[in-house]
N, C-alpha and C positions, 0 to 999 in steps of 0.2 A: 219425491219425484224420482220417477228412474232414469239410469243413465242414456237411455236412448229416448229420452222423451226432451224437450226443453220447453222452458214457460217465457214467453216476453211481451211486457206488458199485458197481463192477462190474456194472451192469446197461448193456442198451448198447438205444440209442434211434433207430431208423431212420426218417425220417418215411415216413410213404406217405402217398396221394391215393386219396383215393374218388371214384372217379367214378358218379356216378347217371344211363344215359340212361331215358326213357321215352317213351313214345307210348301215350298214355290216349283212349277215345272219349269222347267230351261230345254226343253226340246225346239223352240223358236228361235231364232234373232228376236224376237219382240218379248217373247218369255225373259231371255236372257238379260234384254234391256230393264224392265221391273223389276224379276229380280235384285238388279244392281243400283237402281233408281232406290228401291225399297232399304236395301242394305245401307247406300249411303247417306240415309234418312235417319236410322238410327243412329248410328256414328255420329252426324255432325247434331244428333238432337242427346249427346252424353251416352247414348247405351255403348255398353261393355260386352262383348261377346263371352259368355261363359262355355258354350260348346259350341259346336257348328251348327246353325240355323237357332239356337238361345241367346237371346241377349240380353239385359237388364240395365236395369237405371233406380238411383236414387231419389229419392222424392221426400220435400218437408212433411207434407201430411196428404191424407185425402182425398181434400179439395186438387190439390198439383197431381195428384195419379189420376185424377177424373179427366183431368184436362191432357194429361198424356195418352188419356185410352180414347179420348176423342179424336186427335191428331193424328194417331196412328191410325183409326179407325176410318179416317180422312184420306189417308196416302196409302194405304194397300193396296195392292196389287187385287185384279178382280177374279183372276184364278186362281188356285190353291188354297190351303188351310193357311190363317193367323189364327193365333190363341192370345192371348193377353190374361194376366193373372197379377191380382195384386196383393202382396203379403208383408205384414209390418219385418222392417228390420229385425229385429229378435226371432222374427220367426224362418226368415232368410237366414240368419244366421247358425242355423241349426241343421244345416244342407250337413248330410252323413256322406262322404264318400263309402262306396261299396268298395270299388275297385278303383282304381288308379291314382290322381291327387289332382288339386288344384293346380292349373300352371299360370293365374294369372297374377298377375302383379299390384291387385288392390287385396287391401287387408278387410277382411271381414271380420266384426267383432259388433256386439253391442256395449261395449267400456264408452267408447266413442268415435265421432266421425272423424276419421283419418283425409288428411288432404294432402298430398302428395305432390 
């Protein structure tokens, strides 16, 4: 079994990553209200902002990103682009910086899940 996999009681647990991009207009007061309604949706639903309008979230397997990509796909805002993208942990983990660094404060690794 690999390190980013886990097995319990025959049930087997693969992490994935959600990733959430967006580009929302804010030319409105009512733009700007979604926008913020949307933004504070991730937030209090675990997403991590990794850049400005990217956010992400951890996920046991699957089945749990299926039911985050419905949720989210629930609370969008009706203007603008949402993208959603689901990628196993090991392979989020292999995010190459080009330029600049990481400035966030979770650890990424597939050794194992860090909880901070």
């Amino acid at each position: 079994m690999m390190c980013h996999e886990l097995s319990f009681i025959g049930m087997s647990f693969r992490y994935m990553r959600v990733v959430v991009f967006f580009d929302l207009p804010v030319l409105t007061v009512d733009d700007k209200r979604e926008y913020r309604r949307f933004r504070k949706y991730l937030v209090k639903q675990g997403f991590v902002m990794i850049q400005e309008s990217v956010y992400s979230k951890l996920t046991l397997n699957g089945i749990a990103a299926k039911t985050i990509e419905q949720n989210v796909q629930k609370i969008a805002p009706p203007n603008g682009l949402v993208e959603l993208l689901k990628v196993t942990e090991k392979q989020f983990a292999n995010i190459r910086y080009i330029t600049g660094k990481n400035n966030s404060e979770y650890i990424t690794s597939t050794e194992r899940v860090v909880v901070v």
